[in-house]
N, C-alpha and C positions, 0 to 999 in steps of 0.2 A: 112304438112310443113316439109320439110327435113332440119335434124341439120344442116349442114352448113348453110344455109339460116340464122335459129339465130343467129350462130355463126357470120355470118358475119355481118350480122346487129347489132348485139351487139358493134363489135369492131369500128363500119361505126359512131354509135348514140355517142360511149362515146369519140372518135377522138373529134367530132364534140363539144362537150361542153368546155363551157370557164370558168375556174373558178372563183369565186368569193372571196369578202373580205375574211379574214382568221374569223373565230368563236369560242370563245371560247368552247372544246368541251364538258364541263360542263355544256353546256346552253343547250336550247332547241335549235334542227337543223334546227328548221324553227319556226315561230312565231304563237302562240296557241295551240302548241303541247305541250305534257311533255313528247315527247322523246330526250333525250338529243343526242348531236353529237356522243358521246363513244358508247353509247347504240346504237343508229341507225350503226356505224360503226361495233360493233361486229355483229348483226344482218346481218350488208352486206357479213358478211365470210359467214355465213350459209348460207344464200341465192345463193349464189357465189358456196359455196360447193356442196349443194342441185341442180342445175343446171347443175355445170359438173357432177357428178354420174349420170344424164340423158345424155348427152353427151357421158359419158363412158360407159352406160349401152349399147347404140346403138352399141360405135364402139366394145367391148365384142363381141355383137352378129354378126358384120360383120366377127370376127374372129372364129365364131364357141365357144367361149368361154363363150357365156351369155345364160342366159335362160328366161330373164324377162327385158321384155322395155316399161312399163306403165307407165311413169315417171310424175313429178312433174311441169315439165317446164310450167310457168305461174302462179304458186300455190305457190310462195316463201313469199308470204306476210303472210303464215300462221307461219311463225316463229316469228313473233307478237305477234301472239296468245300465243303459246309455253310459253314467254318473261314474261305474266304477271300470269301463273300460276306458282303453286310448283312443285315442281318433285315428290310432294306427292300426288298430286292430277293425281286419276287413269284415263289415256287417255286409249280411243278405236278408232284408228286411220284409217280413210280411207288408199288407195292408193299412194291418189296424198300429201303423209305430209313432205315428205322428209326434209323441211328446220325445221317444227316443230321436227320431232327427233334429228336433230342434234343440234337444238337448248335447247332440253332439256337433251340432254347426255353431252354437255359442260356445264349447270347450276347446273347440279348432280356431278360435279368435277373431269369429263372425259377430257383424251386431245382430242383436235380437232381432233384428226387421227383415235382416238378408234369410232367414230360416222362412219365415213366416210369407219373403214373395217368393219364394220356391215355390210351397206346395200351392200359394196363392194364382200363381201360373200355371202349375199346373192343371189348375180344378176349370181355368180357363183356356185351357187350351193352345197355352200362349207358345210364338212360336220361338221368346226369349228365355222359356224355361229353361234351368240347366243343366239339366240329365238327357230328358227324351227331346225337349224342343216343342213341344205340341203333340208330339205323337202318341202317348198315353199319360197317362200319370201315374206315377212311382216313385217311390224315396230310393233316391243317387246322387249322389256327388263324387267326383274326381277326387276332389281336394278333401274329401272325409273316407273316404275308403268305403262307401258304401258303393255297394253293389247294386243296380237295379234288378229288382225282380219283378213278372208277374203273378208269383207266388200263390195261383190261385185253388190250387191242387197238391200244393205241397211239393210242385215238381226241381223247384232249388237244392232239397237236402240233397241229394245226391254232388249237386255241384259243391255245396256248402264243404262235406266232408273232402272234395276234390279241392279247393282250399287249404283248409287243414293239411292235408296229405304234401302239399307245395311245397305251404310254409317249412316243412323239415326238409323234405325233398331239394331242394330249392341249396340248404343251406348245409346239406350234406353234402352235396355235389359241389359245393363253391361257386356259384352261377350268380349274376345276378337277379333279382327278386322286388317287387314294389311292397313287401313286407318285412316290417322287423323279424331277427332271427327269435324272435322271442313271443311274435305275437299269438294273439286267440281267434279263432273266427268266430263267430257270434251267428246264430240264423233262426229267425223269428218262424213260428208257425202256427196255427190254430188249431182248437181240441176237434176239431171233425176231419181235419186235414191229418193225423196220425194215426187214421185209418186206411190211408190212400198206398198205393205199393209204391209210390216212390218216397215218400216218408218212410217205408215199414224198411225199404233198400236203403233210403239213409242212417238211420239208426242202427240194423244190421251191419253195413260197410264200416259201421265207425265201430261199432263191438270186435267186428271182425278181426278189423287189424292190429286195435288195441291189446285183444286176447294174441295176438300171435308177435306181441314189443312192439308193435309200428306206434309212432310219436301221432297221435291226430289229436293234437292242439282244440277240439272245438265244442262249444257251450250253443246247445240244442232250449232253444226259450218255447215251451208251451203256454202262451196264452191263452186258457181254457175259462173261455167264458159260460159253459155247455151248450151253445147252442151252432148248428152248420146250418144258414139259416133259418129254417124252421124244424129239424129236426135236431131231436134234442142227444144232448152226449151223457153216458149214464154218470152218474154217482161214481168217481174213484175208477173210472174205465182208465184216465191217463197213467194214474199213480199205475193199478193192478197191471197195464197190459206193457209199460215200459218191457226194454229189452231188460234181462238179468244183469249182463253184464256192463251197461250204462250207470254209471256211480249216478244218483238223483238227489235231488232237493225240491223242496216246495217252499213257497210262501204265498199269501196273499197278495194280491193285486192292488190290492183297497185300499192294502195300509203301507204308505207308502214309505217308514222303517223296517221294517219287515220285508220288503222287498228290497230294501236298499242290504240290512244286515247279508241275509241270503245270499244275493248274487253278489257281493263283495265275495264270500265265501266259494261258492262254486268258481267264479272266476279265478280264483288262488289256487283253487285245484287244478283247474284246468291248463291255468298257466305254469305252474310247478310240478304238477305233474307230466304235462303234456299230453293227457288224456280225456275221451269226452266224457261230457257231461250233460246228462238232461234236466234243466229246470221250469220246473210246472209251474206258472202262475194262475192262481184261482182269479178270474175278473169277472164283471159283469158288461152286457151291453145294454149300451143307451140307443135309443131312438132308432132301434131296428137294423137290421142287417145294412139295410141301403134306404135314401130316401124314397124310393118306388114300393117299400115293405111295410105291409098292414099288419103290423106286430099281432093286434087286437085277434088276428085270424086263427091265429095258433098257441095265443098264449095267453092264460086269464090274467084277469085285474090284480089280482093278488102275487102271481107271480111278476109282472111290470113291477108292480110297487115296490117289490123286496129288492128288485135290483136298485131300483131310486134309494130305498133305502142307506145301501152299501156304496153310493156315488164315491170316487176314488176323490173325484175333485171336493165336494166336502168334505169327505175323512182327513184330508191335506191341510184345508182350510177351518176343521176346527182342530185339530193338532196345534198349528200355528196362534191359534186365537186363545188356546187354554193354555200356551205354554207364553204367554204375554207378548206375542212375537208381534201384532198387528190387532185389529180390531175390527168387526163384524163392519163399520162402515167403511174403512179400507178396503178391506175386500172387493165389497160390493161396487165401491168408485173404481175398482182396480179393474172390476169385468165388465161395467158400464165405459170405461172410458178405452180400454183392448176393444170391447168388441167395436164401438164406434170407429177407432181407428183402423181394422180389418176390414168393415164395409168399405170402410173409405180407400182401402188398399186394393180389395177388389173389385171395386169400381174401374180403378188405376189399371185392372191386370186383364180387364174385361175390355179395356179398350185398345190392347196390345196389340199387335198383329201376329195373324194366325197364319197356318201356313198354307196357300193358296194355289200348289199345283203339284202335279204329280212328281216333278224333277224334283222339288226340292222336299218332298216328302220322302221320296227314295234317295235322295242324297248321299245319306249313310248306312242303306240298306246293305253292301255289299263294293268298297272301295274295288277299281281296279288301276292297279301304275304295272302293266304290261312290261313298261323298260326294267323298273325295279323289279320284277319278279325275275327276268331273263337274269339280271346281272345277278341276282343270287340264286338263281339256279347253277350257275357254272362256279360255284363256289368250291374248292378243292383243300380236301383237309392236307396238313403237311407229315401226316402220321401217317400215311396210306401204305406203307413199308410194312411198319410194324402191324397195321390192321390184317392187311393181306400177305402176312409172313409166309408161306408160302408161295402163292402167284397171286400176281396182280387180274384182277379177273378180264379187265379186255385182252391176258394174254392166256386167258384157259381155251380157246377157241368157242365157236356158236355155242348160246346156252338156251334152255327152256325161258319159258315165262318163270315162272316160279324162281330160278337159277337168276335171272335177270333184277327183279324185284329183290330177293336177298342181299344180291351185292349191293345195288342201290340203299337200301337199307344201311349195309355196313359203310357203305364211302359217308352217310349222310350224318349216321352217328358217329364217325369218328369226325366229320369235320363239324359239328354241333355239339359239345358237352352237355347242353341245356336240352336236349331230345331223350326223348320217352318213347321206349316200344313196348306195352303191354297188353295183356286180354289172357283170356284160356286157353291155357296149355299152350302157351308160345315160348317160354322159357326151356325147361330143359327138353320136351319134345320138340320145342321145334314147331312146332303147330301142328292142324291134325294131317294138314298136306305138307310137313315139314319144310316153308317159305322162310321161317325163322331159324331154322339150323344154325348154331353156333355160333349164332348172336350173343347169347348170355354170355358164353365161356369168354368171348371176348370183351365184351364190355362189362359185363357184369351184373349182377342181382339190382344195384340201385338203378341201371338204367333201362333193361331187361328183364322180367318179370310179370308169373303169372297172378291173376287175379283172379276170385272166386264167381261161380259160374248167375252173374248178372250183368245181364248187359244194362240195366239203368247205372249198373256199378259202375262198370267199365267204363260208359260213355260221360258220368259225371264227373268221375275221377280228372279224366281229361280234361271238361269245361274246366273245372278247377284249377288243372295245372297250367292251362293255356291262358286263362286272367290271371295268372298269380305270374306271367316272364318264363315257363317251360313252352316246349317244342311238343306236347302229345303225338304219340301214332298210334292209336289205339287199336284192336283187331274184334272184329266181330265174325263168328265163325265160319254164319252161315246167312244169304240175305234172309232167309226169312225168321231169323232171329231179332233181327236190326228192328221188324218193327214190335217186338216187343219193346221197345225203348225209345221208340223215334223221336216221342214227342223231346225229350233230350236233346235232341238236332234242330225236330219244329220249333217247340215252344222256349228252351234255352239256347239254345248255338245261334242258331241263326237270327235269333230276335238281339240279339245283346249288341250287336253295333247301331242295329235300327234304335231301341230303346236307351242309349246312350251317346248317341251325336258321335259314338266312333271312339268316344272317353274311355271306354272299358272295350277289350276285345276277349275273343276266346280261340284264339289258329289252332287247327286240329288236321290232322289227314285221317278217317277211319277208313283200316283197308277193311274188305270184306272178300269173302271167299262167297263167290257170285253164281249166277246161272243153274241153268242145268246141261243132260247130257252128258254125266259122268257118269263112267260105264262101274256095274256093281256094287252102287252102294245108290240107293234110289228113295224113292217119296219125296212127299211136300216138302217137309222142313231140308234137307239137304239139296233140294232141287227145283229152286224158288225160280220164276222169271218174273215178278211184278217189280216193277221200279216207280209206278206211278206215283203215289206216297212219297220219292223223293225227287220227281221233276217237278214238284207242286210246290215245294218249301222256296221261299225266294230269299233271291240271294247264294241259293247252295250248289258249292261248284259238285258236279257228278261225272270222275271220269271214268273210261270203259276203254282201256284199254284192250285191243286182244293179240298182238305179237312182241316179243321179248324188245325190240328193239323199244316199239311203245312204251311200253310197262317200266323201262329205266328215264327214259326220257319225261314220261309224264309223271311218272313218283317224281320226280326232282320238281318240277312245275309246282305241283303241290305243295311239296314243302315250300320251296322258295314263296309261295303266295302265301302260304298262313305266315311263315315268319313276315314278307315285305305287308301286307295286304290284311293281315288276320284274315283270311280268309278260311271257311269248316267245309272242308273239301269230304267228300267219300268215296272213296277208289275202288273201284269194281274191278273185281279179277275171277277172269272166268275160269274156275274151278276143273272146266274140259278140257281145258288147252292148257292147263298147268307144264304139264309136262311132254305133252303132245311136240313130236320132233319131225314127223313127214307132211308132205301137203299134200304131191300126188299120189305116190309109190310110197312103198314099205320101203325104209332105207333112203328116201332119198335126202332127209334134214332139211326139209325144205321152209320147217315151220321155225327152227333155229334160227338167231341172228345172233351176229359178235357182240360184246361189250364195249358200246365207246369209248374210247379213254378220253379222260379229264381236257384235254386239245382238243378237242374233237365237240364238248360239253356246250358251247356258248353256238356254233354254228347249225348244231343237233338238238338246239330249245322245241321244245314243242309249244308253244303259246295255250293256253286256254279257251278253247271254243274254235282250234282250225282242226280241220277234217284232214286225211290223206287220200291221195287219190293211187291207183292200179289202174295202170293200161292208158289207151290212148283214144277207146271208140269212137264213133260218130254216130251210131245206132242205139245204143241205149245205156243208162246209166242204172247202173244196181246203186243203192244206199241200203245200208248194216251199219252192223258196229257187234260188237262180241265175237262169240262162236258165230253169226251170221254170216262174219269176214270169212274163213275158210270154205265153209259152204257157198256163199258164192263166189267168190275167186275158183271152186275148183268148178262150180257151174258156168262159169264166164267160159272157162277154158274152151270144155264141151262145145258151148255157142258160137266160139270165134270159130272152133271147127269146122262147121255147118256153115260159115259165112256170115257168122252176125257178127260186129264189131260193138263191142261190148266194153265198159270201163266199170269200175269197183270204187265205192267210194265210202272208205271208214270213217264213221262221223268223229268215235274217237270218244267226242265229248257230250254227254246228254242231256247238260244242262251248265251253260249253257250252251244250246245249239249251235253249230257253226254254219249259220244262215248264211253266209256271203260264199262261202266254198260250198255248201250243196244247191244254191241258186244259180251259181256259175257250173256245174258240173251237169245240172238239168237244163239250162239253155243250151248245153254242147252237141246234146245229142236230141231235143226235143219230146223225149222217151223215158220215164221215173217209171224201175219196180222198185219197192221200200220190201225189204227181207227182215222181216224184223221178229225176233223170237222172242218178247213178250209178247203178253196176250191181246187178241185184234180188241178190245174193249180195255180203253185207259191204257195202252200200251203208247214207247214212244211214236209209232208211225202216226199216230193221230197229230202230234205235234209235230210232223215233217211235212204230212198232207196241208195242214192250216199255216205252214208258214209259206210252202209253196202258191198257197192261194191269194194268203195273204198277200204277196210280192207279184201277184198279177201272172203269174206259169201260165200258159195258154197252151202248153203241150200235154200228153197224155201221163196219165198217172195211175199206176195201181198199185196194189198192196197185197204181199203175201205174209201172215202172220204163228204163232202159234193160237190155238183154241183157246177161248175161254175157259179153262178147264184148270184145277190142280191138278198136281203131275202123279200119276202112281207110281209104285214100282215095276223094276224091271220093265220088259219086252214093251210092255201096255203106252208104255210111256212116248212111244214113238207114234203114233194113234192121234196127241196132240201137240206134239212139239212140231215144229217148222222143220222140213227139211232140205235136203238137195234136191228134191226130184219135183217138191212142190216150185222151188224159187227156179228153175228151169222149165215149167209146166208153165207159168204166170209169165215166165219173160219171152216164151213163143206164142202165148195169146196174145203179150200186149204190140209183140214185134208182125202181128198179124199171118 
């Protein structure tokens, strides 16, 4: 449907109405509503505004001067919505909300103009917008509680209900919180988006908890216009396929009492009860999906027209005119003289400056203050007595990885109240490698606890609790479960500082139970080696620890970065060496190390992205990291026997790299094997090779890998995994 067509059917419908008696505008605008005539008329600005910035955005783009035409037209009845919340109540906002933010930037005690060069900057790219800055366009503000999303798949409900879950969270614990104890979360979506699995996981997760008394505060808005752009959404598919246990309402879209009556309503619930709610609005869309969409292709003449028909911004505008509120030539001076002065504003936003180089595009992709993370890594709770009423764990002597990671765990959550350890089965098992042992007992059900078995659940819960002021640690069981839910990390974790200039964060650590080479319990899903999918996310720290002493030292790093940094860390822990206590010999403990104590904590920092080195060679450098490190540390052994002098160098960190200590560790000896047990295709060694080359290495280099292959079970599996005899086989060919 091309804007003129609205346009002019706009100006053709509201010509054509006659007005009626005058109405008091203190009354309700029409009879069984309790929207008053004032209220309905301020709401007709937004809507009115919201409509030409679709308008404007198109003609932008005819000029070469827009970048974004997904607009709102048809969806202005959500500024209703907007109308009966507070500006404190955190929205995660679809696309199509335009009338709802400027409706909630004039009720936060902005002038009408400050809403309208928001998205005006936006739609230009400007690099004074005030959310993303240039970097995309999306409805956020700091100062309104809106959350930015790229909400294009519906992939925020998860965080949405993560949210909600804070708000009580948050205020059960006594912690502080950037939200009222009282507030709703609000999260807009569209009718083809409530078919997507992370919509079906939001509404799920919020049923879920609700059914079992958990307090989730939050109002689920479908704005069901039926169409995902050209595929059409059935008749009554939202009403019929809702969850059971989501209490619902409907109204129209169109009419915009009716939508105000409604969501007045469900918000009462939602706020009084405390529990979710999904409300449907029936809308229509104008002028096609996006301006690059030939409506005409997919959808007849008659259906266009019906939508014109039920325009929301007429339904508004003859409301107002039959209830004596204004007059058919007001109006029309009212959208002749807005939209004039929108061109005029986008002219103004189109001249702004944009942002013009990679630094400052990455800017806020990923803060790092090194010093600040060090000083809150060594942060020591004063409760560590009673946490470790028994022994203090640097005086249980050497422990496992697993052993190592728990107590860290425990020092972290007794010296943070505002931290969260949850996922499946990590509560009263313990986890399925029992790393979580007796976490619950001691801190308890609100801060430790299991979740039901989705990792979209899991991971959004956390985005939620990590923008709402909580510490998330979320666990995910297995890597190759993680990417059922990545996009979680891709397209919300790690985008929300980039898309908000740093305004809005989400700090998280997910640990995961990593690798392969666990002996008796085998296949793909338990015995993953791909990480490539998370050295590709930018901005996302990935550490890999693989000895006990690591594994306390770099959990701590992590936290301390998400709380100093927000930074959304994922902690790899390799599943083989959990428990693993020799290095050469049976008996000898060699793979144990002590528990630093807390003195010991600021000198024992591990920084983010330095490697460790083993031995002192001159002859050749092994680089690993995982289960690699044991293998070749006991490969080195072998070498140095035979007369190779040989050093080991645990990268540690896989993203980011720790480029300056493994280019210093490959000039020492002139000599790189990379032992790397993901697979030779997209595995890390590919990004060891290319930094090496990158930095000009002029010495020899090769690479011993695992196969291309998923893992099978048992025996078979050694077939393609990396091992000792290959990374000793490759380090006497490359030593000639």
């Amino acid at each position: 449907m091309a804007r003129d067509t609205v346009e002019t059917h706009f100006t053709e419908a509201v010509t054509a109405l006659s007005p009626g008696a005058p109405r008091d505008p203190s009354l309700p605008v029409r009879e069984g509503t309790g929207l008053t005539g004032a209220r309905c008329r301020e709401l007709f600005e937004f809507q009115l505004g919201s409509r030409l910035l679709d308008v404007t955005a198109r003609w932008l783009r005819e000029q070469g001067q827009g970048f974004y035409t997904i607009g709102s037209a048809g969806h202005e009845g959500n500024a209703a919505i907007a109308s009966v919340l507070r500006t404190t109540d955190p929205a995660l906002l679809h696309y199509r909300s335009g009338a709802f933010y400027l409706t909630r930037s004039a009720m936060a005690g902005r002038l009408p103009e400050e809403g309208l060069r928001d998205v005006l900057l936006g739609l230009t790219a400007a690099a004074e917008e005030p959310i993303a800055g240039g970097r995309h366009k999306v409805f956020g503000h700091p100062d309104l509680a809106v959350i930015p999303q790229t909400s294009t798949i519906a992939s925020h409900l998860p965080r949405a209900v993560g949210v909600a879950f804070a708000i009580e969270r948050v205020r059960r614990l006594g912690v502080p919180g950037p939200w009222p104890a009282d507030a709703v979360a609000v999260c807009s979506l569209g009718d083809a988006s409530v078919n997507h699995a992370s919509a079906l996981t939001g509404f799920n997760t919020a049923a879920y908890g609700s059914h079992q008394g958990l307090a989730l505060p939050i109002l689920f808005v479908c704005e069901d216009n039926g169409l995902g752009i050209s595929v059409r959404t059935p008749n009554g598919w939202v009403e019929s396929s809702h969850h059971p246990l989501l209490c619902y309402f409907e109204a129209d879209g169109c009419d915009l009492p009716d939508v105000y009556d409604t969501a007045l309503a469900a918000v009462e619930h939602v706020r009084t009860h405390r529990a979710p709610v999904l409300l449907r609005v029936g809308t229509v869309r104008l002028m096609g999906h996006a301006g690059s969409d030939v409506e005409s292709s997919y959808r007849t003449r008659r259906e266009i027209n019906a939508d014109l028909e039920r325009d929301p911004l007429v339904a508004t505008a003859r409301l107002l005119v039959e209830a004596g509120l204004t007059t058919p030539d007001e109006v029309l001076l009212r959208y002749e003289t807005t939209r004039e002065h929108l061109f005029k504003m986008a002219l103004e936003s189109s001249r702004r400056p944009r942002l013009v180089s990679a630094v400052d595009i990455m800017e806020p992709l990923a803060p790092r203050r090194p010093e600040a993370v060090a000083v809150s890594a060594a942060v020591v709770s004063g409760s560590r007595a009673r946490v470790f009423a028994e022994r203090l764990p640097e005086q249980e002597g050497p422990l496992t990885l697993s052993q190592a990671v728990n107590r860290t765990l425990a020092d972290a959550l007794a010296a943070h109240p505002d931290m969260l350890v949850f996922g499946e089965d990590v509560a009263r098992k313990g986890g399925v490698y029992g790393v979580t042992r007796g976490l619950q007992k001691r801190f308890g059900l609100s801060r430790v606890f299991d979740t039901h078995l989705d990792e979209q659940a899991v991971l959004g819960l956390a985005l939620g609790a990590g923008v709402s002021g909580l510490l998330p640690v979320p666990e995910i069981q297995y890597l190759a479960y993680l990417h059922n839910a990545l996009d979680q990390i891709r397209g919300e974790g790690a985008t929300l500082s980039f898309f908000s200039r740093g305004a809005f964060r989400n700090p998280m650590v997910v640990r995961v139970a990593s690798y392969a080479y666990q002996k008796g319990f085998g296949g793909h899903f338990h015995n993953d080696n791909s990480v490539a999918a998370l050295r590709d996310i930018p901005g996302l720290v990935v550490a890999s620890p693989a000895r006990p002493d690591d594994a306390a030292s770099m959990l701590r790093t992590c936290l301390a970065a998400a709380r100093a940094d927000g930074s959304v860390c994922v902690f790899l822990e390799p599943i083989a060496l959990y428990n693993t206590r020799d290095m050469f010999e049976d008996g000898d403990n060699g793979w144990l190390a002590p528990y630093v104590p807390p003195a010991r904590w600021a000198e024992t920092h591990v920084p983010i992205g330095r490697a460790r080195s083993y031995g002192d060679g001159r002859d050749l450098t092994i680089v690993t990291f995982g289960n690699g490190l044991r293998m070749s540390l006991r490969a080195a052994v072998r070498l140095t026997a035979e007369g190779h002098s040989c050093r080991v160098l645990d990268l540690r960190w896989l993203s980011p790299l720790p480029v300056d200590d493994l280019l210093r560790a490959a000039e020492l000896t002139g000599n790189v094997l990379i032992a790397d047990e993901t697979r030779r295709t997209g595995g890390v060694s590919e990004g060891i090779v290319a930094e090496l080359l990158d930095a000009g290495f002029t010495g020899r280099v090769a690479r011993v890998t695992s196969a291309d292959s998923f893992i099978p079970l048992g025996d078979a599996a050694k077939h393609v995994l990396l091992s000792e005899a290959e990374i000793e086989a490759a380090a006497r060919k490359l030593l000639g």
